[in-house]
C-alpha positions, 0 to 999 in steps of 0.5 A: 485829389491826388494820393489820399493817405490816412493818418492813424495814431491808434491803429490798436483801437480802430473801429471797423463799423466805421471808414470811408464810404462806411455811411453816415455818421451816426452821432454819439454813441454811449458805449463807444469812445469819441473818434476824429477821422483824419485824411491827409492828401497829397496833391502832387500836381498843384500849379504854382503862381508866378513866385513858384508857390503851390496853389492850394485847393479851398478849405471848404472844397477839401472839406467836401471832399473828405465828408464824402469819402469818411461818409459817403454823404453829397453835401454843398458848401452851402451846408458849411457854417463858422462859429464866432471862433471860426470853427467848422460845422456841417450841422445838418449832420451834426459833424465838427471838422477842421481843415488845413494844408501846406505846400502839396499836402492838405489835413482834414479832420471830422467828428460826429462827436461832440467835440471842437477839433483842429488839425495844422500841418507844418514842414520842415522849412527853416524859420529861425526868428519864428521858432524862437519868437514861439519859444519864449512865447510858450515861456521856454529857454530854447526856440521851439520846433516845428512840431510846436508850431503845428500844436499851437495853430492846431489849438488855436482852431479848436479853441477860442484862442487867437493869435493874440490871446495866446500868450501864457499858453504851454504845451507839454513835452512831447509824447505819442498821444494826446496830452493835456494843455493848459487851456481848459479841457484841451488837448494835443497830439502830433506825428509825421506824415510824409517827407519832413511833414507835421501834422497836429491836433487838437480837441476839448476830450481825447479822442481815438483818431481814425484811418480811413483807407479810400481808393487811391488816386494815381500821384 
């Protein structure tokens, strides 16, 4: 799958009876805080379609993919539900993931707590009508940036929003770490990840985000 890299935002509190082929998840737990495993991939060696544009590999492929390397688990696409909102399960394993890619990079994130969880990536492509449509739609006087464009998508999979219903939401400013929305309990956190690359999340609770170290793939 190409160079798998594992994004961490709080290496501080990482938790080592946990990781790549470290076992299946074992639900929530009373004395430790919610986690969100995240692993970012870059598939350098995509093919393009007629108008140069990558192909990108399915959602429920990388979901595969990343179930196995955070859980050591086999599973199919058969074992892959949606909700009403849209969200991803595996409820045999009773995970909560969230799957997103762009141009040669793919983000899936995972949960065996019970949180609603949504991951985006956006890059640094120039798209000045739609910064400043987001802009106002968020009620700012400035355009917004592309890490804003990452946030909002990244809520709207975690939550029961739609692109049409999102209007009257507004995100904080910008700080490492999660912060509160407007929208409920939810929260959002974004950083870089790779050349001029954004990642974002959200989730209903803070949660620690993970790093999972997999062997690597060559580029």
């Amino acid at each position: 799958m190409g160079t798998l890299m594992g994004l961490v935002m709080d290496r501080s509190l990482l938790d080592p009876g946990r990781g790549a082929g470290g076992g299946a998840p074992g639900g929530p737990h009373p004395h430790r805080p919610a986690v969100i495993d995240c692993l970012v991939t870059h598939h350098p060696h995509l093919p393009r379609d007629h108008m140069g544009h990558r192909l990108s590999t399915s959602g429920r492929a990388l979901i595969i993919g990343a179930v196995a390397e955070v859980y050591g688990l086999g599973i199919t696409a058969r074992d892959l539900t949606r909700d009403t909102h849209k969200r991803w399960r595996v409820p045999a394993h009773g995970l909560t993931v969230s799957v997103a890619h762009c141009d040669s990079y793919s983000a899936v994130a995972l949960s065996a707590d019970p949180l609603n969880i949504g991951v985006d990536l956006q890059d640094e492509r120039d798209r000045p009508a739609a910064m400043q449509w987001l802009g106002a739609l968020l009620g700012r006087r400035q355009p917004a940036v592309i890490r804003d464009f990452a946030e909002c998508e990244a809520l709207i999979k975690a939550s029961h929003l739609t692109k049409e219903t999102f209007a009257g939401v507004r995100l904080p400013a910008w700080r490492p770490g999660w912060r509160p929305t407007n929208v409920a309990s939810y929260q959002v956190r974004s950083s870089i990840v790779g050349p001029r690359m954004h990642l974002a999340l959200a989730a209903d609770a803070p949660a620690l985000v993970r790093m999972n170290t997999p062997t690597l793939e060559p580029a």
